[in-house]
C-alpha positions in Angstrom: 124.5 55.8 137.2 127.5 54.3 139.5 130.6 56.7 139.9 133.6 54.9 141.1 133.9 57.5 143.5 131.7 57.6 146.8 130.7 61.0 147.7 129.9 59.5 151.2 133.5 59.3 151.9 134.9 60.9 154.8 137.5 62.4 152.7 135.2 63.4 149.6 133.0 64.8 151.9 135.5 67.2 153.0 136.7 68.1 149.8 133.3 68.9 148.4 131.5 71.0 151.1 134.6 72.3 152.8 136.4 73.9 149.9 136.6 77.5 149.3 136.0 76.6 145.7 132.6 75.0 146.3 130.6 77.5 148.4 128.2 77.5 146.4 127.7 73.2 147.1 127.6 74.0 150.5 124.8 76.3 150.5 122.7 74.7 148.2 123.3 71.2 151.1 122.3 73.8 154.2 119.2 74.4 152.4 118.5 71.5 151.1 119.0 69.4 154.9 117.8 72.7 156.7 115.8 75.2 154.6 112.4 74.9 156.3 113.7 75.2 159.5 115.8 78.1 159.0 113.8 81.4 160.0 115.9 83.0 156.5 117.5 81.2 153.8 121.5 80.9 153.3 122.7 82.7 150.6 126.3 83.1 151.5 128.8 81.3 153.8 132.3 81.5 155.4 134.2 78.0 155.6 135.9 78.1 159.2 138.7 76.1 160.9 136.8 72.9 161.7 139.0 72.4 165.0 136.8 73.0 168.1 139.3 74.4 170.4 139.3 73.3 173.7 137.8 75.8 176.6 139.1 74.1 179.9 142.2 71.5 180.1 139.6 68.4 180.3 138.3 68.5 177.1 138.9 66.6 174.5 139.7 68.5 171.1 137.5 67.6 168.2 137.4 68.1 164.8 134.4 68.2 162.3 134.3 67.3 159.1 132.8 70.8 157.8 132.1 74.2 160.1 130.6 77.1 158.2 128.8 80.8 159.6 126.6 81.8 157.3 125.1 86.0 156.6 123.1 85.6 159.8 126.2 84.7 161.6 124.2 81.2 162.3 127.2 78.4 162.5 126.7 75.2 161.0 128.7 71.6 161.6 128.6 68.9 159.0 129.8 65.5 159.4 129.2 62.6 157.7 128.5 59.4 159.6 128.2 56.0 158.0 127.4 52.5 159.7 127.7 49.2 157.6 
């Protein structure tokens, strides 16, 4: 079925795994993309700021689409990347 909505959106993206409100989503996507290489399985996560701050004066700032620490204090960065 077609949804005129594209989860594979940068912006949909965000909304869905980096919300509060969908925790759940997000740890069911970790296991999903990760589960058999995690030594134990995610079962609860914290949504952080997704800025990486800067350490010396020459970085550059970045910003991920999705950061997350999970129970095992493991962190996780999610970004979507598309190429047409």
């Amino acid at each position: 079925m077609d949804h005129p909505i594209d989860p594979k959106t940068e912006c949909l993206f965000k909304a869905l795994l980096g919300a509060e409100d969908n925790r759940d989503l997000l740890i069911h996507f970790l296991s999903a993309i990760l589960g058999a290489d995690l030594p134990s399985p995610v079962t609860q996560v914290d949504i952080l700021n997704p800025y990486n701050e800067r350490e010396f004066a020459t970085d550059k700032l970045s910003i991920v689409d999705v950061k997350a620490r999970d129970d095992h204090a493991r962190l996780y960065q999610a970004e979507i990347q598309l190429r047409k």
